[in-house]
C-alpha distance (Angstrom), angle and dihedral (degrees) to the residues before:
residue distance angle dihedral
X1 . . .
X2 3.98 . .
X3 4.06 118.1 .
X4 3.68 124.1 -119.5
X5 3.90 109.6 -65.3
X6 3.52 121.7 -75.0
X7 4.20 106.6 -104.2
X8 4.14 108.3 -107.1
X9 3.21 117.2 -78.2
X10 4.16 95.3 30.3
X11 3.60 120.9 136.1
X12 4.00 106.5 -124.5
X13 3.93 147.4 146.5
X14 3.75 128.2 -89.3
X15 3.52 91.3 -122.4
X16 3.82 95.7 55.7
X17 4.04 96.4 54.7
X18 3.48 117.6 100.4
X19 3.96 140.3 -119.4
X20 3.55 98.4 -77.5
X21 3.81 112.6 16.0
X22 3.97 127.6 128.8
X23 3.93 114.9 -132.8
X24 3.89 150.4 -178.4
X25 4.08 119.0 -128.1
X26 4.61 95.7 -124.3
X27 3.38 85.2 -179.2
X28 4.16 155.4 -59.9
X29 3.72 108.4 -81.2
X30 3.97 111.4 -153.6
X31 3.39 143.3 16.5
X32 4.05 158.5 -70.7
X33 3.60 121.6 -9.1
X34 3.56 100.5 5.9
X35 3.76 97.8 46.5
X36 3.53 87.5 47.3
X37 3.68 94.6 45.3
X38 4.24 86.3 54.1
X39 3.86 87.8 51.9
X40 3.24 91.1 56.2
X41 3.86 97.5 51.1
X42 3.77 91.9 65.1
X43 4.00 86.6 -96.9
X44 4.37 91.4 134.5
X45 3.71 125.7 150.9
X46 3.97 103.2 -91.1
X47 3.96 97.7 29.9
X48 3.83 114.8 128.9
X49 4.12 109.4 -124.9
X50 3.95 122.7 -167.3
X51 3.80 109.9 -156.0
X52 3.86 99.5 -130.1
X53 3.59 116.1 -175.1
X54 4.44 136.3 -39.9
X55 3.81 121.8 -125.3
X56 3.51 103.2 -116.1
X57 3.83 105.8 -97.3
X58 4.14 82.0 48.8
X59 3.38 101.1 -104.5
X60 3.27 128.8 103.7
X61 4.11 102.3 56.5
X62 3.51 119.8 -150.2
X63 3.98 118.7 -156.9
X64 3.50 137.0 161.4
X65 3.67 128.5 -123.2
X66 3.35 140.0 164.5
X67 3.91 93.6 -1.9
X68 3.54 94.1 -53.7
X69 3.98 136.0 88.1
X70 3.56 118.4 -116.3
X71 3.75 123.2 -165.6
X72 4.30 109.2 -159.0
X73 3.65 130.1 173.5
X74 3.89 119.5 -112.7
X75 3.73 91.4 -104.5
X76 3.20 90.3 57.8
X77 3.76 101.6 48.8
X78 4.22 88.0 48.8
X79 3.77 77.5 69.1
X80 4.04 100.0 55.9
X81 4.07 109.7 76.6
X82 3.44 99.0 -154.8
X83 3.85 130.4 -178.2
X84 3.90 122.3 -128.2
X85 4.28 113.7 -118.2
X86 3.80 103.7 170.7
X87 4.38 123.4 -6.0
X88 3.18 112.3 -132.4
C-alpha cells in the first residue's frame, strides 16, 4: 500500500503518490528503451501529472497527463521522479 503523501514540494516516485494527488515530472530515472519509451508518453521533466486511480492489487497506475489517461506498471512509475503540487 502507498504511504501518506509526500508534503508539496517533496521530491518522490510515481509509484509512491497516492489516489488523488497533483504532481510535477523531476525527472526520468534510468535508461534506454524504457526511459525513452516514458518520454515518449508525455512523462517529461516539468509536465503536470494527476494520480487518477490504482488497479486493485496496486499495480497498474493510472495518471493523467497531458489531457490524456495513462495506465503504467509500478516498475515503471519507480522510474518517474516526480515532484509533489497539492496532497491529496
Amino acid at each position: 500500500m502507498v504511504g501518506p503523501s509526500p508534503e508539496p514540494g517533496a521530491i518522490a516516485t510515481l509509484d509512491r503518490c497516492p489516489v488523488g494527488s497533483s504532481a510535477r515530472v523531476h525527472a526520468i530515472v534510468g535508461e534506454g528503451p524504457i526511459r525513452r519509451r516514458l518520454l515518449e508518453m508525455g512523462l517529461c521533466p516539468g509536465v503536470a501529472i494527476e494520480v487518477i486511480r490504482r488497479a486493485p492489487l496496486g499495480d497498474p497506475i493510472e495518471v493523467r497527463v497531458r489531457g490524456y489517461l495513462l495506465s503504467i506498471r509500478g516498475e515503471q512509475a519507480r522510474l518517474v521522479s516526480i515532484e509533489s503540487v497539492a496532497p491529496c
